[in-house]
Rosetta silent file (secondary structure, phi, psi, omega in degrees, C-alpha in Angstrom):
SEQUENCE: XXXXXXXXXXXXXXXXXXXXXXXXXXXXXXXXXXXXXXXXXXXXXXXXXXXXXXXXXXXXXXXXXXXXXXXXXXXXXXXXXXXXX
SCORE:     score description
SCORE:     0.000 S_00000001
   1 L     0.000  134.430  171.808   14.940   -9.930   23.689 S_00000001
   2 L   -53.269  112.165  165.233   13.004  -11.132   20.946 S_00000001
   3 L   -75.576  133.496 -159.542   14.314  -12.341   17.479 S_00000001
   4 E  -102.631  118.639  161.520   12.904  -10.611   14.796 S_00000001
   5 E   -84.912  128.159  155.772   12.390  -12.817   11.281 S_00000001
   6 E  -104.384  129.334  162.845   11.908  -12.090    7.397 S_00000001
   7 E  -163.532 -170.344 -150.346   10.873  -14.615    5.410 S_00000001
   8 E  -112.761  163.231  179.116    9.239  -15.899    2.234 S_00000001
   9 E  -168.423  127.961 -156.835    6.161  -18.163    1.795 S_00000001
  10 E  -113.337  108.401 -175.427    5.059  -19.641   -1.321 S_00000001
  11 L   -72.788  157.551 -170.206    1.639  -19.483   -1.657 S_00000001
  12 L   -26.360  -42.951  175.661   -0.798  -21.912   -3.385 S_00000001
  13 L   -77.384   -5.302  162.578   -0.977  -20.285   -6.717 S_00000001
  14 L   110.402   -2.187  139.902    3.075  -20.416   -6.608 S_00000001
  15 L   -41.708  144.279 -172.387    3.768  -16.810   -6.043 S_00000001
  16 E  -116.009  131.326  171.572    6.075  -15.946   -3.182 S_00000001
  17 L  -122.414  138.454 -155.185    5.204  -13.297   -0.397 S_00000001
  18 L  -105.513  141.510  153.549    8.193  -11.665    1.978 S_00000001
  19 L  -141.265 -146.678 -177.743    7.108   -9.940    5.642 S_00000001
  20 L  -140.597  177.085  169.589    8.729   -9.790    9.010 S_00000001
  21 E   174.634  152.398  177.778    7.606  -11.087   12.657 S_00000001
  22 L  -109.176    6.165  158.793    9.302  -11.591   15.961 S_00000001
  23 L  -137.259  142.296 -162.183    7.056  -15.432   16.213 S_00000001
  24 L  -101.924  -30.020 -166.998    7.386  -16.891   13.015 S_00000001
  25 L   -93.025    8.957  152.269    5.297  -20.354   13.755 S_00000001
  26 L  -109.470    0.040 -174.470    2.105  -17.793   14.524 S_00000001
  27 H   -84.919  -48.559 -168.789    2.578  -15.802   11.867 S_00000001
  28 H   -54.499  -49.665  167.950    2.513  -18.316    9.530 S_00000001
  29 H   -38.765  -53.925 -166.661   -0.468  -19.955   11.347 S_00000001
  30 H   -58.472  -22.021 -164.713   -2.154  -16.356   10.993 S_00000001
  31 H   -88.432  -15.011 -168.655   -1.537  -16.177    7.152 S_00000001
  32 H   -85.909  -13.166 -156.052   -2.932  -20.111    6.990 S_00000001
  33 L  -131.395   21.995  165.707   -5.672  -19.285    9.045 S_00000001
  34 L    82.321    6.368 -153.043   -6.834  -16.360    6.720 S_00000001
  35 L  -111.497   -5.958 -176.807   -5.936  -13.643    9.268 S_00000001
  36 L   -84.256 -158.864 -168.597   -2.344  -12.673    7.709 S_00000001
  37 L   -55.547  123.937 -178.224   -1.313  -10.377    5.057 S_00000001
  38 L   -58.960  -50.844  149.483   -4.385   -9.269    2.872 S_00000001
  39 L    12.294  -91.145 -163.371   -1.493  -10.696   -0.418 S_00000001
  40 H   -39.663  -36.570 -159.801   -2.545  -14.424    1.439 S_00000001
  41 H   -65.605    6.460  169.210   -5.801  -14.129    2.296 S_00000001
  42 H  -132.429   27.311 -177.171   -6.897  -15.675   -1.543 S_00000001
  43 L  -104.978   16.180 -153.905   -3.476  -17.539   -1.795 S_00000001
  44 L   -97.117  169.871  -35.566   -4.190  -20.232    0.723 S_00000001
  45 L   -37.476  115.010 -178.530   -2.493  -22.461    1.759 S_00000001
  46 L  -101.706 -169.420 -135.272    0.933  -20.978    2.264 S_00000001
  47 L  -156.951   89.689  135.291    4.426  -22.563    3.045 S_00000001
  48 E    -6.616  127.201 -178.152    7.501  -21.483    4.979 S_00000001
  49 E  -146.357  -27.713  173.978   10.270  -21.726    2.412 S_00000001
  50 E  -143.108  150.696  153.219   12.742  -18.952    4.038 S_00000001
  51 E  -164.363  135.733  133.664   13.211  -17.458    6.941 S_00000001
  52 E  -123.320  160.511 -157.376   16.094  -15.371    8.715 S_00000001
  53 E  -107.492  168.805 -138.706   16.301  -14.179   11.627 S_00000001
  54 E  -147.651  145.077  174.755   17.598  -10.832   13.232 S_00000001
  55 L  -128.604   43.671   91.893   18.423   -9.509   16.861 S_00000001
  56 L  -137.136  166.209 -143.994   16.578   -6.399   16.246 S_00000001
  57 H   -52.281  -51.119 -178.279   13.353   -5.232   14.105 S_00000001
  58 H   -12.647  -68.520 -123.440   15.595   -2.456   12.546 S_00000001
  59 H  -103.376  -31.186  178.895   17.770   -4.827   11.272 S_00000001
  60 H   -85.581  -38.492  150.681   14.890   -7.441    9.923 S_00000001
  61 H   -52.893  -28.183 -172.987   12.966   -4.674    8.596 S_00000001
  62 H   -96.185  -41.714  174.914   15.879   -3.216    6.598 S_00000001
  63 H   -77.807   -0.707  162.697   16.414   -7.019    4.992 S_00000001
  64 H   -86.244  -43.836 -165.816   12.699   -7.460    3.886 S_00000001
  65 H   -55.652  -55.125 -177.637   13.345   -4.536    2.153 S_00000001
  66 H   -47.026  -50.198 -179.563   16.137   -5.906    0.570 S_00000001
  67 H   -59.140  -44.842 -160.809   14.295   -9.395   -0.607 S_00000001
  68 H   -79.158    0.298  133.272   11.124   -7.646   -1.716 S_00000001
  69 H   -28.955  -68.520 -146.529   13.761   -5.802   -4.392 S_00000001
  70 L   -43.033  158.349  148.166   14.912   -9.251   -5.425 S_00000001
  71 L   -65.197 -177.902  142.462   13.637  -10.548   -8.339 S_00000001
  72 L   -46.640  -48.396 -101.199   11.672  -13.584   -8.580 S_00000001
  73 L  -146.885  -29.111  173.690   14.367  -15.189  -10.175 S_00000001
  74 L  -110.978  -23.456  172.474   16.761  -14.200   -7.117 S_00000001
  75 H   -76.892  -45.156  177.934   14.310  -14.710   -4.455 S_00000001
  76 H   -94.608   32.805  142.585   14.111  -18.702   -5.420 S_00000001
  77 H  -114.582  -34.414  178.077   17.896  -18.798   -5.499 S_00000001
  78 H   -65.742  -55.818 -168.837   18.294  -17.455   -1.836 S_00000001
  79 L   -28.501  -86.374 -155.469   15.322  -20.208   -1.204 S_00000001
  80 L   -50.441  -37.317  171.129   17.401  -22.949   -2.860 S_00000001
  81 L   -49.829  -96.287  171.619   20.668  -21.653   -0.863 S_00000001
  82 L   -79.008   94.855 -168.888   19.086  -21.979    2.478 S_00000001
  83 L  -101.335  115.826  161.492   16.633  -24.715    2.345 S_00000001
  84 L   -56.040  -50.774 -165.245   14.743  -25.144    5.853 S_00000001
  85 L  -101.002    0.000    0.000   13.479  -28.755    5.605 S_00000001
């Protein structure tokens, strides 16, 4: 079984965009490599900043929902909680 991701990616002009994916290092490639979210395609480069992960879509799908609610202002406090690098 796959694991299913949501996460955030802060694109060049500093704006942050939320999806989902079950491979997270091609999606990220795809939005880098102009082929991603139409959002990205005039945002590039973007940046992995969050990601969690899920053990089904259901369940990954229902928490992008949640983040793209968030504020701005609440979306770089979960970032700053759980810092990847």
């Amino acid at each position: 079984m796959h694991d299913n991701y949501v996460y955030l990616l802060r694109c060049a002009d500093g704006t942050l965009y939320c999806g989902w994916t079950t491979d997270l290092e091609a999606r990220v490639q795809a939005h880098n490599n102009g082929i991603g979210a139409k959002y990205t395609r005039s945002r590039l480069p973007v940046e992995l900043v969050y990601y969690e992960s899920f053990p089904t879509r259901h369940e990954a799908l229902s928490r992008e929902c949640q983040i793209k609610r968030l504020s701005r202002r609440e979306k770089l406090a979960l970032i700053k909680s759980k810092a990847i690098i």
